[in-house]
C-alpha positions in Angstrom: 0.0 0.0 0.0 1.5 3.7 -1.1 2.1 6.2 1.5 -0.3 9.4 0.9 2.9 12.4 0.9 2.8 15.7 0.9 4.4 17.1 -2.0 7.3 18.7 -0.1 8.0 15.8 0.8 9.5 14.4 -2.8 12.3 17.5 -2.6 15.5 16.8 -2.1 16.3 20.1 -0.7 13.7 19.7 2.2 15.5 16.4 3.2 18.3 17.9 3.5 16.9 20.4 5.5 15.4 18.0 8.0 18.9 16.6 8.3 20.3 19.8 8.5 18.3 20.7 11.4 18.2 17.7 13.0 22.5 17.6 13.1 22.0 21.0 14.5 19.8 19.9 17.0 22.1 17.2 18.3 25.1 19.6 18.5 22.3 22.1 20.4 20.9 19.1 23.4 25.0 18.8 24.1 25.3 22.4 24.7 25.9 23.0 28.8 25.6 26.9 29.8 24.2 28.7 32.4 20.2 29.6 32.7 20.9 33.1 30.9 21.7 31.9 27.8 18.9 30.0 26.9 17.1 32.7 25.0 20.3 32.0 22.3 19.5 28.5 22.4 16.1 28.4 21.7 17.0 30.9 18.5 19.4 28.7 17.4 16.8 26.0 17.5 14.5 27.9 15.8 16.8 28.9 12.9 18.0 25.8 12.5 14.2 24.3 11.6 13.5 27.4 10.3 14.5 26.6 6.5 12.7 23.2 6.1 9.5 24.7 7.8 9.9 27.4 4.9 10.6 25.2 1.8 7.7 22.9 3.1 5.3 26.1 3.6 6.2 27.7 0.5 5.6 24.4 -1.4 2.5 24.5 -0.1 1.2 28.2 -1.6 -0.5 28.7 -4.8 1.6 30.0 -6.6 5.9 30.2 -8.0 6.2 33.4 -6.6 5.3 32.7 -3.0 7.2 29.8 -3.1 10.4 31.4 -4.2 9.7 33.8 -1.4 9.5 31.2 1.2 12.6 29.7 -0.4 14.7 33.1 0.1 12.8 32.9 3.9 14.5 29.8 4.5 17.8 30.8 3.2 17.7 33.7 5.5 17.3 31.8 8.2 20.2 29.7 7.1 22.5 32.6 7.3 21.2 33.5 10.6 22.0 29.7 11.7 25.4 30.1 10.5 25.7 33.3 12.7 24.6 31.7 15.3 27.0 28.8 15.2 29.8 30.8 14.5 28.9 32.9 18.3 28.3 29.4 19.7 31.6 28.7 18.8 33.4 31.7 20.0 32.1 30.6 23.2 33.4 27.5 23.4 29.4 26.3 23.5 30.4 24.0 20.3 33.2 22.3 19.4 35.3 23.4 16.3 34.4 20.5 14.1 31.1 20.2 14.9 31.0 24.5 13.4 32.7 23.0 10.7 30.6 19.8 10.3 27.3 22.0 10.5 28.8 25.1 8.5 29.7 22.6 5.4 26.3 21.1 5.6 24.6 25.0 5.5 26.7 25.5 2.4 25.3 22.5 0.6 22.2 23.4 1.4 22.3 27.5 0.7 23.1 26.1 -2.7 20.7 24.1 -3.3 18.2 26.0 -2.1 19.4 29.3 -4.5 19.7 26.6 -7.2 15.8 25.7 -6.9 14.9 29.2 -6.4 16.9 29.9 -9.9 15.1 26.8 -11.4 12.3 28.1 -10.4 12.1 31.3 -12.0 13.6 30.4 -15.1 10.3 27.6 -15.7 
């Protein structure tokens, strides 16, 4: 029996989005700071879901054009992840490599999502 999906679902670039914030949030549940810092941690959290929530809302609109803007949505809030990472890291909250492990993966997936946006407006 087929699965009923959603059509986000079939994109590449969302599934890489759900890993990418799921990596992120295993680096995150290891993070061991003090009570006032927890405001940052929570928007790392949500930055770091933020683009997949996007590509899967903007899928979901009527129309290209919304969806591109959802699209450049998430990419902003994959830049703000980044930002975040790299200020966790300058605190010693995260370790080198894992920055590096999650800033590679935020690459890969700032390119693929500009590279669907361009598909997009070209069709």
């Amino acid at each position: 029996m087929d699965e009923e999906r959603f059509s986000f679902e079939d994109l590449k670039v969302w599934k890489e989005a759900v890993d990418f914030a799921d990596q992120c949030l295993i680096v995150i549940e290891k993070i061991e700071t003090d009570r006032k810092h927890y405001r940052l941690i929570e928007q790392l959290e949500s930055a770091a879901t933020s683009p997949a929530l996007n590509i899967a809302e903007g899928k979901g609109r009527f129309s290209k054009k919304e969806f591109i803007q959802f699209l450049y949505i998430a990419r902003g809030s994959l830049f703000e992840t980044v930002t975040l990472l790299e200020i966790f890291r300058r605190r010693g909250w995260i370790k080198d490599f894992e920055y590096i492990a999650l800033k590679t993966g935020a690459i890969q997936l700032g390119k693929r999502i500009s590279s669907l946006i361009n598909s997009i407006k070209k069709s």
